[in-house]
C-alpha positions, -999 to +999 in steps of 0.1 A: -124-569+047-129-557+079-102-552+106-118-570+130-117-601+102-084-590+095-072-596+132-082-634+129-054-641+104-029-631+131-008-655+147+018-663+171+044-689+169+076-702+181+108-718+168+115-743+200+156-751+195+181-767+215+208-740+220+231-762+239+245-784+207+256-751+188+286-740+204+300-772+190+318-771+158+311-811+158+271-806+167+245-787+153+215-762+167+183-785+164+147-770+160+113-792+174+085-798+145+050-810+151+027-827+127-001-805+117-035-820+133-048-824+095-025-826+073+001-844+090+030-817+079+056-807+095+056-770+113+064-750+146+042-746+170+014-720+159-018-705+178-044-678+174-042-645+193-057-648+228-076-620+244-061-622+281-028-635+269+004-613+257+019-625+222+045-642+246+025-657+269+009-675+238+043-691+219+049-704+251+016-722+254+020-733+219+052-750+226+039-767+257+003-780+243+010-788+209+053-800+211+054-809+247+085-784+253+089-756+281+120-730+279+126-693+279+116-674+252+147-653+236+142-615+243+159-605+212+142-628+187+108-615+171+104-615+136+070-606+117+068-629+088+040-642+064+033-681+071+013-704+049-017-720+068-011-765+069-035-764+039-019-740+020-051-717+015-041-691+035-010-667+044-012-653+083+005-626+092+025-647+124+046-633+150+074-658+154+093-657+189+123-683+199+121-706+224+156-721+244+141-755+253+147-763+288+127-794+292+111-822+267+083-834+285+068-871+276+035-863+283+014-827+270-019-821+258-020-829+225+007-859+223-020-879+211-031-856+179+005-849+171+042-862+164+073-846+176+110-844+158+138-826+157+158-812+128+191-790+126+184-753+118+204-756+086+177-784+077+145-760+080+160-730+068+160-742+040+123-751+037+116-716+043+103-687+014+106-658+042+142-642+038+137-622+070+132-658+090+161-673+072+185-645+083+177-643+115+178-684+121+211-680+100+220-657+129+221-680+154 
């Protein structure tokens, strides 16, 4: 395989959660899934690697077309990780970032080709395989 085929797989996604129900002992952090277009499963926000656009600049695209969410991204969470594609052929390398959600907009590109929901952290860590993921999000 070439590495220009190799730099295909890549990805970039982001973990959108709402930081402001964590302090609480009584609440819990939540994350945002979206529906995968296909295969109607759960996942974070994910896109390909865009030639004028940093790794950054593209979770926080991701967030806004495919969940409907704006925020900051964190500056100290990046974590390299190995992510199934929806259909379970693939494994992409993925750069995940974290996103503090600011805003939950009701209307975003793809509301239509997509559902929204949120979950505690707790909840998808344990849906994970990737040990590095889980002890960062553990972290939190």
């Amino acid at each position: 395989m070439g590495k220009k085929h190799q730099k295909l797989k890549k990805r970039v996604a982001v973990l959108p959660v709402l930081m402001k129900k964590c302090k609480s002992k009584k609440k819990k952090c939540k994350i945002y899934l979206i529906t995968s277009r296909e295969q109607g499963q759960w996942i974070i926000p994910t896109g390909k690697l865009e030639k004028n656009l940093s790794n950054r600049q593209v979770a926080r695209l991701e967030a806004f077309e495919e969940a409907g969410i704006l925020g900051k991204l964190d500056e100290q969470f990046k974590v390299q990780v190995q992510l199934q594609s929806p259909r379970g052929k693939k494994k992409r390398k993925t750069t995940v970032f974290l996103l503090h959600v600011k805003r939950i907009l009701n209307q975003w590109p793809e509301k239509d080709e997509r559902k929204r929901k949120s979950i505690s952290i707790e909840s998808y860590v344990k849906t994970l395989s990737d040990k590095k993921l889980k002890r960062k999000l553990r972290a939190i």
